[in-house]
C-alpha positions, 0 to 999 in steps of 0.5 A: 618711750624710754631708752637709757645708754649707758646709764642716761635716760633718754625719752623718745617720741613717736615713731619708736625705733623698733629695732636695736639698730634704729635706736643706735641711729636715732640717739647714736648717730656718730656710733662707729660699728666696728670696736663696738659691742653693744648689751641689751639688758644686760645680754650681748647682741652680736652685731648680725641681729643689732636690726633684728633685735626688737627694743621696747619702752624702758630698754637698757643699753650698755654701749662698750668700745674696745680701746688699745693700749695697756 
């Protein structure tokens, strides 16, 4: 299985995640939740349905993180 975060190309191995959430805790284990939002393929999921939100092989992830200042 292939995921990509943020443009770069990650290769997983059995088990997959299933859900949004297992595979930001498998390749972003440091990812703070809050000030985060998080696109697959190209859709916003809220932060509710991150574990229910089914990924599958060739997945494309858009991790953004909200930052003060201006």
């Amino acid at each position: 299985m292939q995921i990509k975060i943020n443009n770069q190309q990650h290769q997983l191995k059995q088990p997959f995640p299933d859900s949004l959430q297992e595979a930001l805790d498998l390749l972003v284990p440091d990812l703070k939740p809050k000030g985060v939002a998080v696109a697959l393929n190209q859709q916003v999921v809220p932060r509710p349905l991150w574990a229910q939100t089914k990924i599958h092989d060739q997945a494309e992830l858009l991790i953004i993180t909200a930052t003060q200042g201006g």
